[in-house]
N, C-alpha and C positions, 0 to 999 in steps of 0.2 A: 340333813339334806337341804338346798339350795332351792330358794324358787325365787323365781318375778310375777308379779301382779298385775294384768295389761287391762284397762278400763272398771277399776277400781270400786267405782262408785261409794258408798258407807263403809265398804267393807266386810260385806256378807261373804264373800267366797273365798278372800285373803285369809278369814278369821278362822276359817273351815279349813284352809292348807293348811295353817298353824299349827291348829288343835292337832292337826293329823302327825304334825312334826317336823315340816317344814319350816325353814327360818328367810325372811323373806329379803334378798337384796334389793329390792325396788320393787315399789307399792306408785305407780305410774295412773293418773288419774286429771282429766281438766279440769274438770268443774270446781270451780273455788269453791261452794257451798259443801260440795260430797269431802272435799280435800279439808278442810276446819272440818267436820267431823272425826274425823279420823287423826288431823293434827293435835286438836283439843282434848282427843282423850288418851291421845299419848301424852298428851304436857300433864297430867294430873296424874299420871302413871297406871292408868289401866294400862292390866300385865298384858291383856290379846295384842293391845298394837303396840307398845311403848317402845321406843328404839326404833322404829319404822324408816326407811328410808322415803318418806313420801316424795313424791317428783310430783308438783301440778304444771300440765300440758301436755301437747298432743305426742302420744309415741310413735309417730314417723319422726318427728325433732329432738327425743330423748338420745343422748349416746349411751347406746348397748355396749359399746365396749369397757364403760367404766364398771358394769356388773361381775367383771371377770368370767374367766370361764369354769366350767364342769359345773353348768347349771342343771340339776337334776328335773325342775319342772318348770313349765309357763301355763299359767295360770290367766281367767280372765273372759267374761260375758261382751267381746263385739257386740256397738249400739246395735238394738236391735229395730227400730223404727222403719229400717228399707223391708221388714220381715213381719211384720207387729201385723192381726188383723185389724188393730184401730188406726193402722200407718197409711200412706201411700202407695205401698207395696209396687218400689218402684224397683228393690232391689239392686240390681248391678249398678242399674242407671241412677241411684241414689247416695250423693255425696258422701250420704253418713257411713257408709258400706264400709265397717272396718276390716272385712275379713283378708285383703291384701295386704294392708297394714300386719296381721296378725302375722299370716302366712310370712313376710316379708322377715318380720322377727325372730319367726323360729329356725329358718334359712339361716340368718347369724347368731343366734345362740347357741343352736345343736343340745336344745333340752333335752334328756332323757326319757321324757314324756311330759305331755299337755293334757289340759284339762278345757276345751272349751264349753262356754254354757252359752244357749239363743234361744229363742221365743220356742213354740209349738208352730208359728205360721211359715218356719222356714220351710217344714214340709210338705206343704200346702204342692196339690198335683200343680199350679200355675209356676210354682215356682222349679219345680222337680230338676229340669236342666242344670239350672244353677247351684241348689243343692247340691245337687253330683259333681258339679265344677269345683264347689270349696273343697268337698272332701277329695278330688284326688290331686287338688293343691296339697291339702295336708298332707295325702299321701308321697306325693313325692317335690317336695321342697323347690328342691335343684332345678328343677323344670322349669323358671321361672318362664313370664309373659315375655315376647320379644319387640320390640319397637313396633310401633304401628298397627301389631298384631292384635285383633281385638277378643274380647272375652271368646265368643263362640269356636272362633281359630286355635284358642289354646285349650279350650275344652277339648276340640277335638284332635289335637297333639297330646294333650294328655291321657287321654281315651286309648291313643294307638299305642304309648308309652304302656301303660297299663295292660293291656291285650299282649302285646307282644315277648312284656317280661324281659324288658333290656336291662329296664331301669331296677329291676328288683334286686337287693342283696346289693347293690351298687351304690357308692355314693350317700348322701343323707336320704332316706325314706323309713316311713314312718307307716306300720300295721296301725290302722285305723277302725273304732269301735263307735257306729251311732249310736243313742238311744232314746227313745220319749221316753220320759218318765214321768209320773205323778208326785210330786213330793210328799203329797198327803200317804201313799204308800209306803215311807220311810220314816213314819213319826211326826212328818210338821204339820201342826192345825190348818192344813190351808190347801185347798185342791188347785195345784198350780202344775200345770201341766208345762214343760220342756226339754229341750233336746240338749244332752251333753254328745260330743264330739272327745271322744278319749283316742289318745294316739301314743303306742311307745316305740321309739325307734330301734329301725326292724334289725340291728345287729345284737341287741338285748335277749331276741329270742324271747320275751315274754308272748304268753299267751294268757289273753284275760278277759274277762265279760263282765256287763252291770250286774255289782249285786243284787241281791234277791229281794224282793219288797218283803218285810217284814210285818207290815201292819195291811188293814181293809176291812170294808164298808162292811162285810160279810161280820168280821168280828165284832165291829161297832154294834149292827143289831143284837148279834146273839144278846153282848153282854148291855141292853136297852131293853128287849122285847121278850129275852127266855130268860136270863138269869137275874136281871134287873140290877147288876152289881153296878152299871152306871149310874142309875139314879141314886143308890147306896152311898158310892163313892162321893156326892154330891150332897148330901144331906137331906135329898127329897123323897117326901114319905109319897107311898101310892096312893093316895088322893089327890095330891099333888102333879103327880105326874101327867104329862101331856098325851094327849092321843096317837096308837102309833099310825102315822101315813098311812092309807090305804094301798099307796103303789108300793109300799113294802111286804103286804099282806101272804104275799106268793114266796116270798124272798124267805121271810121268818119263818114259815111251814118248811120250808125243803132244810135251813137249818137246824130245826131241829131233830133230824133225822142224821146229819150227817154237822158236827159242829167244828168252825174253819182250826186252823191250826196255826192263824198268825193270832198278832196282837191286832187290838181297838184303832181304828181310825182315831186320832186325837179333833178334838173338837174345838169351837170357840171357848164354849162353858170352861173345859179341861185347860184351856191357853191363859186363861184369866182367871184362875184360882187365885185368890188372895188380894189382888184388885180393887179397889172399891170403886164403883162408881166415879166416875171422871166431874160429876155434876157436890159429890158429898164433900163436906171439912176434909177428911182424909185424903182427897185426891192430893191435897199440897205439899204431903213425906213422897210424896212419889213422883222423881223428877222425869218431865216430857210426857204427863197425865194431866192434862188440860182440856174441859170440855169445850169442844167445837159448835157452836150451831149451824143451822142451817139444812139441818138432813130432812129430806124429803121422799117421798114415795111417790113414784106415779108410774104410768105403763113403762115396763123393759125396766125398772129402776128400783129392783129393791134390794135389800140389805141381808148379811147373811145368817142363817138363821145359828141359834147358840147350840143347837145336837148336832150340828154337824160341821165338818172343816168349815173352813173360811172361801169364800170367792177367792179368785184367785187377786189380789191387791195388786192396785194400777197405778202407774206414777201419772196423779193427774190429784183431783182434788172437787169441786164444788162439780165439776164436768163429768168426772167420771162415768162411762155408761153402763148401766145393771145395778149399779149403786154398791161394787165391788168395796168399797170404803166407808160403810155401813152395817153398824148388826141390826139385828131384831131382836128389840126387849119381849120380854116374858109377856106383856100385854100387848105384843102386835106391834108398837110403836117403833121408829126409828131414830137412830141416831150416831155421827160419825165414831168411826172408833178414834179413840186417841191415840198421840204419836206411841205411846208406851206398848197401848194396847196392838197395835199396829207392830209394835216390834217385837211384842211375844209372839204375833202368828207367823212372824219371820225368824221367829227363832233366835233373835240377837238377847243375849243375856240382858239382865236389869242395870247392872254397872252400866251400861256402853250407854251415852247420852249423843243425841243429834242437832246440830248446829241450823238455827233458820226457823223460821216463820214456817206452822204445822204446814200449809199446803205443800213448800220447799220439803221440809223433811217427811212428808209423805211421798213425795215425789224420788226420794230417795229410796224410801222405801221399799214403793215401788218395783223398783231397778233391781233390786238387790235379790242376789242367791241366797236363802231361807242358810243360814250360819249350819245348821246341824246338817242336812242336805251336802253342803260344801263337803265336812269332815267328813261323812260318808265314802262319798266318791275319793275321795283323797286320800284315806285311810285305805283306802282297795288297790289307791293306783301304789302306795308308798308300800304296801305287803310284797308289791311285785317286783317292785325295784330294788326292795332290800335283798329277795330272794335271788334277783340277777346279780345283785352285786357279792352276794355270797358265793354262786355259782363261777364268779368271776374271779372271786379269791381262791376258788377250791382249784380251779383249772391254772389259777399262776403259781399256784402251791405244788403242783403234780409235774410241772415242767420244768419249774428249779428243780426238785426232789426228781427229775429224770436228768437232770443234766450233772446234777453231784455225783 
């Protein structure tokens, strides 16, 4: 199946359509730093990207028509900085606002389904209107904005478009699915909360919903507090072991009574098995494991602790606030994580190397859709469209075989 790739960044969500099965015709990204990441590890022939058609700059200026068509997906996390709660949150009124740009894309590609990814703060109540405005852009494509008309005016064109059911079954539009999610729910060491925006268009007939979290904080304690098979797993004897939280106290009684039926929250500890220390000789077999100084504590600023997911990691660096880009060693102390370690709690496998100066490629990091997360979603949206497109072959199959 066919996809594009719209605001790229390292390559966390491209890597995730991949795996899922998607092959990708343009891999569309500005930033020269995020675009050598993903150049340089195709030239060495990592298999996730190799053959990439990478494009660096802006995709309002990309020609879409070179991608051909019967593109199955569009793909791709619009900046999120008008959205971010450490942004502006200026929104509409914010230059970086890709989401017309997107919208604008999909209008002339006629994907088969999308996959968008944005912050947690898009759905912030301030922002609520405009929220509602992307999505019944997605919803219905064709509808575009008309000269001079400004956002509010076409919201509420689109509003009456939608209410009235002109546009439905008509023309390009697209059954549209929000969702928040937790990443940390799906296996990645890192409580990173945001919103996918899943869309198939609606002549597909697919009907679909975010999978189901598989993993939680519930099962984390069981197996820490009742069964102890995480500290097991880890090679820490019970004397060893840390004291369990007090505000868990409540949590681990009602478990054991009734014990969850997902999997363990994955942790920092679990993320960086095999690791050494970013400060020891060995850190040097391990490329983009480089210890950073500089980590500090102080109010609102601390680092994440190793039983549990990760903060959710900030494209920023020395500034960061909460100290998102920081763990906590075994003795309380702090210190940053490194690019490697950084890219295990994103899920990017060990092969894949990052191009730039650590604050630059944490700043990538940042950015980027947790790789295992991507496949998820993508693996759910590609179940469906294979299943339409079988559906599709069964009903072209019945019509010959009625017309012979």
């Amino acid at each position: 199946m066919k996809c594009v790739e719209l605001f790229a960044g390292a390559g966390g969500l491209a890597m995730g359509v991949h795996l899922a099965g998607f092959e990708p015709q343009a891999v569309v990204e500005w930033d020269k730093w995020a675009c050598d990441t993903i150049r340089e590890n195709g030239a060495r022939g990592y298999p996730l990207v190799a053959g990439w058609n990478v494009q660096e700059g802006d995709v309002r200026a990309f020609d879409w028509e070179s991608v051909g068509d019967g593109i199955d997906l569009l793909a791709g996390g619009p900046p999120c900085q008008p959205f971010s709660m450490g942004g502006k949150h200026k929104a509409h009124d914010d230059n970086r606002d890709m989401f017309p740009a997107t919208v604008d894309i999909v209008r002339r590609l006629r994907p088969r389904a999308f996959i968008v990814e944005n912050v947690k703060g898009l759905t912030r109540a301030s922002f609520a209107n405009y929220y509602q405005y992307i999505l019944l852009q997605l919803n219905f494509p064709e509808v575009s904005r008309q000269q001079d008309e400004d956002w509010l005016g076409h919201f509420r064109r689109l509003q009456s478009e939608k209410a009235s059911g002109r546009a439905v079954g008509k023309g390009l539009t697209y059954n549209v699915v929000p969702t928040l999610v937790n990443a940390a729910d799906y296996g990645v060491p890192q409580k990173r909360e945001r919103v996918f925006i899943i869309g198939f268009r609606s002549d597909l007939g697919v009907e679909w919903s975010f999978p189901k979290p598989t993993h939680s904080l519930d099962a984390l304690l069981f197996d820490q507090w009742i069964t102890g098979v995480y500290w097991e797993r880890h090679g820490i004897s019970k004397a060893s072991r840390p004291q369990m939280p007090e505000k868990f106290a409540a949590r681990v009684r009602r478990l054991k009574e009734q014990p969850p039926e997902t999997l363990a929250w994955r942790t920092v500890r679990d993320a960086l098995i095999g690791l050494p220390d970013p400060e020891s000789p060995a850190a040097k077999d391990f490329p983009d494991h480089r210890f950073q100084p500089g980590a500090k504590v102080y109010p609102g600023h601390t680092g994440s602790p190793l039983d549990l997911p990760a903060k959710t990691l900030k494209a920023g660096d020395h500034g960061v606030p909460g100290g998102e880009n920081m763990l906590v060693r075994e003795d309380g102390s702090v210190r940053y994580f490194s690019v490697r370690e950084a890219a295990r709690v994103q899920t990017f496998p060990d092969g894949y190397r990052f191009h730039g100066a650590w604050s630059e490629t944490m700043r990538q990091l940042g950015n980027a859709v947790p790789v295992m997360l991507g496949r998820i979603v993508a693996a759910s949206v590609a179940e469906r469209l294979i299943v339409a497109t079988m559906q599709e072959l069964s009903r072209s199959a019945s019509k010959t075989k009625g017309v012979a």
